[in-house]
N, C-alpha and C positions, 0 to 999 in steps of 0.2 A: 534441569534443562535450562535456567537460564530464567533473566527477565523477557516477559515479550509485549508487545503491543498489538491490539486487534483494530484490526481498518474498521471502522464501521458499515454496513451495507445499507447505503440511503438511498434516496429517490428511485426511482424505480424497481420495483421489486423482481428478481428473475431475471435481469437482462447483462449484466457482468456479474463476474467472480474475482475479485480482487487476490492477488496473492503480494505478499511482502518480500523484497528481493534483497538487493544490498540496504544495512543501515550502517552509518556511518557517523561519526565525530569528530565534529569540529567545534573549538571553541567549548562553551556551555550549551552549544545546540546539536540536537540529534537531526539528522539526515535518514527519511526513511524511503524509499524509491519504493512504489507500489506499480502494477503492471494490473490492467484489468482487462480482463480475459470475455469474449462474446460468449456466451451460453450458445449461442445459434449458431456459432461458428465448430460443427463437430469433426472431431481428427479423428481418423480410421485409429484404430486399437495399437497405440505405439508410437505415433505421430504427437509432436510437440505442439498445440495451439498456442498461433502470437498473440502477444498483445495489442487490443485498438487500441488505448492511452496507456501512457505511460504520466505519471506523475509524482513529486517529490514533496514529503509532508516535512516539513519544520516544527523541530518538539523543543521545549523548552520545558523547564522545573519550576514551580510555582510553591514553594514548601513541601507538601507531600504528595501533589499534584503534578502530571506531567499534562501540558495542554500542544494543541495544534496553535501556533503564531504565525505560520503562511504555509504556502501551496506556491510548488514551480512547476510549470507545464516542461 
């Protein structure tokens, strides 16, 4: 299936679900666009829920290590 990266789910527990959309490369850095999804926010059976944030994680390689190096709103 591939390499993957997991968002981690912090602060508040229960209240978004993050999903992973496009990741992309540029350079030595990964581009990962995360969309986080309102739990409260419920779509009838078939219906798409939007994202309230959208955010973009910047990865970088550290020897065997990939880390987050910034965050784009």
């Amino acid at each position: 299936a591939g390499d993957a990266y997991h968002v981690p789910i912090t602060g508040q527990i229960g209240l978004y679900e993050p999903r992973v959309g496009e990741i992309r490369k540029k350079g030595a850095k990964l581009y990962a666009r995360v969309a986080y999804l309102s739990l409260d926010d419920f779509a009838a059976e078939g219906e798409e829920r939007h994202p309230v944030k959208t955010m973009t994680y910047v990865l970088e390689k550290a020897g065997q290590s990939i880390y987050i190096s910034g965050i784009e709103e």
